[in-house]
C-alpha positions as CSV (number, residue, x, y, z in Angstrom):
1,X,-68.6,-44.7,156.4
2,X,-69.7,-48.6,157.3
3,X,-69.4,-49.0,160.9
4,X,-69.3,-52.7,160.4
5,X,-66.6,-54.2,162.4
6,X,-63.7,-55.0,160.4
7,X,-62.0,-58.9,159.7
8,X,-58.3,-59.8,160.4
9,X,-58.7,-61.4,157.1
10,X,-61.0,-62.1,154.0
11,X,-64.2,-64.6,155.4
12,X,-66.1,-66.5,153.2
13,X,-69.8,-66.1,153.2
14,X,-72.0,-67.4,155.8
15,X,-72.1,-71.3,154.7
16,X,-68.9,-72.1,152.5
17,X,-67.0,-73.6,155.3
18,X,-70.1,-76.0,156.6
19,X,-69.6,-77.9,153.4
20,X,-67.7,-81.7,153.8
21,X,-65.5,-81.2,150.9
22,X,-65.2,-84.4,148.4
23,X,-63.2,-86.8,149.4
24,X,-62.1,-89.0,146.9
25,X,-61.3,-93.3,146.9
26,X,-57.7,-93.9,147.9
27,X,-55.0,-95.0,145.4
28,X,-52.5,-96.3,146.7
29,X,-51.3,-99.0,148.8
30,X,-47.8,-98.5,150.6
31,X,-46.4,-101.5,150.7
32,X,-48.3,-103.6,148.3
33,X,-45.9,-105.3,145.7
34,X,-48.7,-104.5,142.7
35,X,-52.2,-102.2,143.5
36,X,-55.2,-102.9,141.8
37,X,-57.3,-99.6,141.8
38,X,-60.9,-100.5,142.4
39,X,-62.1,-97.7,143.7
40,X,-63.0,-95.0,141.6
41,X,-64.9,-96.9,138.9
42,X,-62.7,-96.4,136.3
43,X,-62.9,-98.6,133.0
44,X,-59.9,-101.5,133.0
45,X,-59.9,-101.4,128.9
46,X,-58.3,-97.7,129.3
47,X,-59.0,-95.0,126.7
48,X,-59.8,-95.6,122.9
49,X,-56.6,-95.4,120.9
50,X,-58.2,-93.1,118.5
51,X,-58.5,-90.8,121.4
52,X,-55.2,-91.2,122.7
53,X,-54.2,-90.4,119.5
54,X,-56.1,-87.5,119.0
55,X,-54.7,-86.2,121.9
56,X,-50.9,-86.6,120.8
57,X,-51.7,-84.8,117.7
58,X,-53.0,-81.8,120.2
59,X,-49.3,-81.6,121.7
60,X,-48.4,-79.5,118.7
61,X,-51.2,-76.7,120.1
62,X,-50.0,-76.1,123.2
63,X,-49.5,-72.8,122.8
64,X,-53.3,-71.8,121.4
65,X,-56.1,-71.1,123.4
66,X,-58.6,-73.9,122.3
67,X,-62.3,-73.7,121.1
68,X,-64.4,-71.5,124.1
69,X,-67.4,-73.4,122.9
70,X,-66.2,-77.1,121.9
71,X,-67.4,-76.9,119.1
72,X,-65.3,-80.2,118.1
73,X,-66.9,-82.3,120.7
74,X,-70.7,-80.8,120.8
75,X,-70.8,-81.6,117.1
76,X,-69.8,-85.3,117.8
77,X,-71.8,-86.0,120.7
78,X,-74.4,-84.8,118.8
79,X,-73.6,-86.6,115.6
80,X,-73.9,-89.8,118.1
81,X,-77.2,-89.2,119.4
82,X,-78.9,-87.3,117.3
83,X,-79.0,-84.0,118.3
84,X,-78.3,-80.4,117.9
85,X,-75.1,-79.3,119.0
86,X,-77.2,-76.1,120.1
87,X,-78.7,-77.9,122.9
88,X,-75.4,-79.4,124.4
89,X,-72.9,-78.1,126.4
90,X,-69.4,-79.4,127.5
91,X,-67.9,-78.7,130.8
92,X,-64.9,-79.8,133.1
93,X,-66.5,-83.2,133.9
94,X,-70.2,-83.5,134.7
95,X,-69.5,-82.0,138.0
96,X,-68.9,-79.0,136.6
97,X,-72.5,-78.7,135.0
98,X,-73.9,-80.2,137.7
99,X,-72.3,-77.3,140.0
100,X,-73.5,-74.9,137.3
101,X,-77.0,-75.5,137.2
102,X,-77.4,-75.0,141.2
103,X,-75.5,-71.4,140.5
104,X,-78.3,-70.8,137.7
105,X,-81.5,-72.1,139.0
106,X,-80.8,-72.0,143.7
107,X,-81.5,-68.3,144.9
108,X,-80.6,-68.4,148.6
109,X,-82.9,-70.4,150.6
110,X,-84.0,-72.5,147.7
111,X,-84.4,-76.0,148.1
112,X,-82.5,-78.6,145.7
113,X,-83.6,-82.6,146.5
114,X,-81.3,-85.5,146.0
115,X,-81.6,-89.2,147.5
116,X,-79.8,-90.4,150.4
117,X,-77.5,-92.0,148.7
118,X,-76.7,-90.1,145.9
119,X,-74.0,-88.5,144.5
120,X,-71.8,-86.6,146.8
121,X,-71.4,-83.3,144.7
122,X,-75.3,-82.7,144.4
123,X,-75.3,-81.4,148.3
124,X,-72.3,-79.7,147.7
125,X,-73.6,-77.9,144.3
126,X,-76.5,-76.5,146.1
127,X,-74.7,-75.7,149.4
128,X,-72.2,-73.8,147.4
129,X,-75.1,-72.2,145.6
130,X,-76.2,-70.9,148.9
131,X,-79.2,-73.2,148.6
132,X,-80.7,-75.8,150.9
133,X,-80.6,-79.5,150.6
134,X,-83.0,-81.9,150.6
135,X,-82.2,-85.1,151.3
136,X,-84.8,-87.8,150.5
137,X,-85.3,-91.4,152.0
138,X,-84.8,-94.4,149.8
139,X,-86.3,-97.4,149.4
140,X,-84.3,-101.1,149.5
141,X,-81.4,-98.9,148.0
142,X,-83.5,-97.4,145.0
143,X,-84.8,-93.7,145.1
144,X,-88.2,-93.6,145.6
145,X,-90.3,-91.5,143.4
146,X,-93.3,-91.2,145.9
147,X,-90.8,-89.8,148.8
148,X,-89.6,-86.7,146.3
149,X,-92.5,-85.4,145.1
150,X,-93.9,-85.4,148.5
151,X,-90.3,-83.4,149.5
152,X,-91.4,-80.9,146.9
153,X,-92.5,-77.5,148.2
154,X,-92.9,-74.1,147.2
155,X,-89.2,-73.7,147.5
156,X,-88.0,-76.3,145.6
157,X,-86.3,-75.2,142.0
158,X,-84.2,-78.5,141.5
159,X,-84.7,-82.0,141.9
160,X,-81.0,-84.8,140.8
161,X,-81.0,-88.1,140.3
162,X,-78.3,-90.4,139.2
163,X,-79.9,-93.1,137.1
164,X,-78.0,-95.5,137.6
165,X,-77.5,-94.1,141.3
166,X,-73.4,-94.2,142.6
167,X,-72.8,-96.5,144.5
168,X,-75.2,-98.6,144.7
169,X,-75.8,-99.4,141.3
170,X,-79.5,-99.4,141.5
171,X,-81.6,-97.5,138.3
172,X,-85.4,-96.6,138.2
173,X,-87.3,-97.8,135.0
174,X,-87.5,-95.0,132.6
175,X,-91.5,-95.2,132.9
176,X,-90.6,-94.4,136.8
177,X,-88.9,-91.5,135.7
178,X,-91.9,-90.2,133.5
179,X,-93.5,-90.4,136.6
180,X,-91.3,-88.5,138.7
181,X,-91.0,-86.1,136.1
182,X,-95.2,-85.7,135.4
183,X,-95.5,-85.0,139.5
184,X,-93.0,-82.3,139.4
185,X,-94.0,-78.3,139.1
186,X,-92.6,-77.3,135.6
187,X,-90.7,-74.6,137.3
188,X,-88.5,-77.7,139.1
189,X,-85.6,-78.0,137.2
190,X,-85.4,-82.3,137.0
191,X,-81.2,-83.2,136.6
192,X,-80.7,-87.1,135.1
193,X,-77.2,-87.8,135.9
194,X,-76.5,-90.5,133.5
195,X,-72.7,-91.1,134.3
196,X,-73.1,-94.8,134.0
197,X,-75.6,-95.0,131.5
198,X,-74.1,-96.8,128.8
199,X,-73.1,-99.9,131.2
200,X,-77.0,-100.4,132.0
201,X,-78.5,-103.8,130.1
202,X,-82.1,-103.9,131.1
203,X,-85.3,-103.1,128.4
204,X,-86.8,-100.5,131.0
205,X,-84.2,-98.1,131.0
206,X,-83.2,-95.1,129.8
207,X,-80.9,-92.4,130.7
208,X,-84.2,-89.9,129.5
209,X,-83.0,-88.6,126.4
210,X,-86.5,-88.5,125.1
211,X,-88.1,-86.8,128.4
212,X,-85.4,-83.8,127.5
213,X,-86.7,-83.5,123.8
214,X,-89.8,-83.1,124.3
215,X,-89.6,-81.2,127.7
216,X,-88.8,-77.7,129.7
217,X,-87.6,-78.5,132.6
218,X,-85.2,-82.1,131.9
219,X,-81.8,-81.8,131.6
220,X,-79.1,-85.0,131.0
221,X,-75.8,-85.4,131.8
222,X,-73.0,-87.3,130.8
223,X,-69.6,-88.2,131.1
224,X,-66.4,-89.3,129.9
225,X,-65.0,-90.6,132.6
226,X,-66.7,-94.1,132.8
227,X,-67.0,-96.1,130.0
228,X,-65.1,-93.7,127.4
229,X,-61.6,-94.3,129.7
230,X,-60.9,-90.0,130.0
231,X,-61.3,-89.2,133.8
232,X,-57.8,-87.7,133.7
233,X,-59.0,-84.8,130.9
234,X,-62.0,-84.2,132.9
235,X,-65.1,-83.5,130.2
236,X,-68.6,-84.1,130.4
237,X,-71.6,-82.3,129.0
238,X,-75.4,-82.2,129.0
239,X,-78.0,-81.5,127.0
240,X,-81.0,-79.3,128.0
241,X,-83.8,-77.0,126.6
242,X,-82.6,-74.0,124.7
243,X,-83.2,-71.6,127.7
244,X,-81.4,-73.9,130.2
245,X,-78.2,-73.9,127.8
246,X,-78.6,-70.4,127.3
247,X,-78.6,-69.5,130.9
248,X,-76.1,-72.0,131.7
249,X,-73.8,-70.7,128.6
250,X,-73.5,-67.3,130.6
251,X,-71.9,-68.6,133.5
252,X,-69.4,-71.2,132.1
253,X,-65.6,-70.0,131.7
254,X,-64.9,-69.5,127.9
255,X,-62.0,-72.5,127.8
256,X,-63.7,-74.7,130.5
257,X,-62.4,-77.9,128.1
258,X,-58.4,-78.2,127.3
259,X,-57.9,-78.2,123.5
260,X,-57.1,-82.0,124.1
261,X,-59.8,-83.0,126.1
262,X,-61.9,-81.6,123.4
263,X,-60.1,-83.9,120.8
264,X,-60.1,-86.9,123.0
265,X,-63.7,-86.6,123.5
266,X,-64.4,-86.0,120.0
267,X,-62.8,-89.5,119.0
268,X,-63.9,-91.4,121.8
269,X,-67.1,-91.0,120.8
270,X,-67.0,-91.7,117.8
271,X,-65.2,-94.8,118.6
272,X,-68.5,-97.7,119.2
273,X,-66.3,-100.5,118.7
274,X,-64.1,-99.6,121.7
275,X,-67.4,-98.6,124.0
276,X,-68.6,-101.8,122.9
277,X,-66.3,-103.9,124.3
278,X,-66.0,-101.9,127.4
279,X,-70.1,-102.7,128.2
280,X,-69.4,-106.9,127.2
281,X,-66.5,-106.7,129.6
282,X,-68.3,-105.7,132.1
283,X,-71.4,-107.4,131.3
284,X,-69.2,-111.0,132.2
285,X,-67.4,-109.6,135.2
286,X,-70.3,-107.7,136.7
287,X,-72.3,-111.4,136.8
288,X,-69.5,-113.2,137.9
289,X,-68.0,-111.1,140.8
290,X,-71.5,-110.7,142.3
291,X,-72.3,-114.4,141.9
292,X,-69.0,-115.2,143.5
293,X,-69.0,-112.5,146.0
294,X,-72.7,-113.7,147.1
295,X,-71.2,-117.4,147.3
296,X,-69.2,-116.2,149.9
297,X,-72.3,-115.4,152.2
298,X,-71.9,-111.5,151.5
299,X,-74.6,-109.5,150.4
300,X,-74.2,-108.0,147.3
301,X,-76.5,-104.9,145.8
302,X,-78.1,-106.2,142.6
303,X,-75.8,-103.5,139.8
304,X,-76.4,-102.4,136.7
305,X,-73.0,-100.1,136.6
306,X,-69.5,-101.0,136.9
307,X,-69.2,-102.0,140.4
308,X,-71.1,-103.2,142.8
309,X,-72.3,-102.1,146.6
310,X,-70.8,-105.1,148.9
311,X,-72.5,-105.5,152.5
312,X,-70.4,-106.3,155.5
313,X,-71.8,-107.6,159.3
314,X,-71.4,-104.9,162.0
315,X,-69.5,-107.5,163.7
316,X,-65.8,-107.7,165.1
317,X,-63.1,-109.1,162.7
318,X,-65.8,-109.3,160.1
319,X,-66.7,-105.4,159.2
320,X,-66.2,-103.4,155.6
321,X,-63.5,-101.4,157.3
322,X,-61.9,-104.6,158.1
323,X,-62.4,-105.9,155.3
324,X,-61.2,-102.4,153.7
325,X,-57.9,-103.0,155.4
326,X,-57.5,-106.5,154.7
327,X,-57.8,-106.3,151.1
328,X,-55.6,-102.9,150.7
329,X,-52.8,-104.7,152.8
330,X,-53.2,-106.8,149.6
331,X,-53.2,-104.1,147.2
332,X,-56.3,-104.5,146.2
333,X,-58.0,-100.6,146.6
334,X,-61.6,-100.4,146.9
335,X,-64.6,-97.2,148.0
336,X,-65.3,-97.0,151.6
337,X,-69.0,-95.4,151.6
338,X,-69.4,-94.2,154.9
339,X,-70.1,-90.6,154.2
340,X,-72.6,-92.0,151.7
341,X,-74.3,-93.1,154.6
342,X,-73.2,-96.7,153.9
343,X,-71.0,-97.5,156.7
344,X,-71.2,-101.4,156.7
345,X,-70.2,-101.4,152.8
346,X,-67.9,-101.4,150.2
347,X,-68.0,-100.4,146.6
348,X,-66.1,-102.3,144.2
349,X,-64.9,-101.6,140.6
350,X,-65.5,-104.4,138.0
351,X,-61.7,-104.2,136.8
352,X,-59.7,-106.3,134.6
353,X,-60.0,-109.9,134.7
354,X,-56.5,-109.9,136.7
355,X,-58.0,-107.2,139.0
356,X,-61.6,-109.3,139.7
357,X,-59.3,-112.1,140.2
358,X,-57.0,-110.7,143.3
359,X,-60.2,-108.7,144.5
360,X,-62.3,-111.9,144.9
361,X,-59.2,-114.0,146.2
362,X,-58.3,-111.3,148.7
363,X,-62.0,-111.3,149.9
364,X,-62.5,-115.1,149.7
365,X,-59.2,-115.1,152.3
366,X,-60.8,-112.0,154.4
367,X,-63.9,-114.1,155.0
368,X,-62.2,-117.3,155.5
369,X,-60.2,-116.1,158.4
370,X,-63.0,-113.7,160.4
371,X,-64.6,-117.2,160.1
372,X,-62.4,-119.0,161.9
373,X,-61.6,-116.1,164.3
């Protein structure tokens, strides 16, 4: 008989409760007459209308249990981009997969690396894992491909990196990433978060499609939240080597994806036209809000997303959560980044031309008056 002493109640393991849970961008403004929600990067064209209607003919299906391996969806993504539905796998947003690969690859005490200003979720993946994080330094907002491989150490199984990095819109060329990639042990599992992938313009890049192909340890992932307008069905999905997928297959709930967020996705993504105007929409806005936002003697984060990192002085009257305040009073919602480690910033959604509009108006009044003050 255990002579362990006994709990008033069930305890979580040693750990759980040191995690910061996610804390997501407000929105809502009491008070404000209309809100314009720039805060959670959301596309201002909304979903395809093929997708929405895919999903209205799912309403008649409510009562089955959908496809346990999206088979719908794989097929089309892969159809897309030319691949084997084999090597894909859907989950409940990309944060699922990216929670699932920690579970797979992190024994306790391993190490998982991440930039200091990447995605939230990564330190929580490995934490919940019961792994360690590793947080690496950046450089002029950018990771820095020198800085993780010399974090790498004998622990190490698992190295993210958002490319294009949230939030401050930065990307490494993809020749930076065959670097990062050639440096690592091929035991490290190497995670390329493309959620904002399709927005990026520039001839270097590339959200490493190619690196997965032809490697063992690359895995991408993607989502439908951005661009494709379906962060309310929650569905993203990666592609990986065969044994990644395998392993990853094992530990994934059999109906992780709603029968119509399979069908959405399926549509979406077949729907170019509608991605395609998405990406010119916010190829205008993107240049214009930053030019005009830069006018205003603001720094501004050079973006290749959908929103861009906005830089405040650490001064009275004239600080981001002043400016937070100021512009919320206004209806206009934007991302405070202080647990990002970005205090003295603000990350704003490229909306709809309405949206851009109040934002810029609201700001160009914000700066006026902590002038004059």
């Amino acid at each position: 008989m255990s002579s362990a002493p006994s709990a008033s109640r069930p305890v979580p393991r040693p750990g759980v409760l040191a995690i910061e849970a996610y804390v997501p961008g407000k929105s809502g403004a009491p008070g404000a007459a209309k809100v314009h929600k720039l805060s959670s990067n959301e596309t201002p064209l909304g979903p395809s209308p093929l997708a929405i209607e895919a999903m209205r003919q799912e309403a008649f299906r409510l009562a089955l249990y959908p496809d346990g391996n999206s088979t719908r969806l794989r097929e089309a993504i892969a159809f897309r981009y030319g691949l084997d539905p084999a090597r894909i796998v859907c989950g409940a947003g990309s944060d699922e997969l990216l929670s699932f690969l920690a579970y797979v690859y992190l024994a306790e005490g391993d190490e998982g690396i991440f930039t200091e200003h990447g995605f939230l979720v990564y330190r929580i993946a490995i934490l919940a894992a019961g792994g360690v994080p590793v947080v690496v330094p950046e450089r002029d907002l950018r990771a820095d491909v020198d800085a993780i491989l010399a974090a790498v150490t004998p622990r190490t199984k698992i190295v993210y990196l958002a490319n294009p990095n949230n939030p401050t819109g930065t990307y490494l060329p993809f020749a930076e990433i065959r670097r990062l990639h050639a440096g690592l042990p091929p035991h490290v599992l190497l995670v390329l978060d493309g959620a904002y992938a399709e927005y990026v313009r520039t001839n270097d890049y590339s959200a490493g499609l190619e690196l997965v192909l032809e490697s063992e340890n690359v895995v991408m992932t993607r989502t439908f939240s951005k661009i494709h307008g379906l962060a309310a069905l929650r569905i993203g999905w990666m592609v990986g080597p065969p044994e990644v997928v395998d392993a990853v297959n094992r530990i994934r709930g059999p109906f992780n994806l709603s029968g119509s967020a399979i069908a959405a996705g399926a549509a979406a993504i077949a729907d170019e036209a509608h991605v395609a105007a998405a990406v010119a929409h916010n190829e205008t806005w993107l240049a214009w809000t930053s030019e005009v936002v830069s006018s205003l003697g603001l720094v501004v984060t050079p973006s290749v997303a959908n929103f861009v990192l906005v830089h405040f002085p650490d001064e009275p009257g004239r600080s981001a959560a002043e400016a937070d305040a100021y512009l919320a009073a206004r209806g206009v919602i934007v991302r405070r980044v202080t647990s990002y480690g970005l205090p003295d910033a603000l990350r704003v959604t490229i909306g709809s031309e309405e949206a851009n509009q109040a934002f810029v108006a609201a700001l160009t009044a914000f700066v006026k008056e902590s002038i004059r003050a």
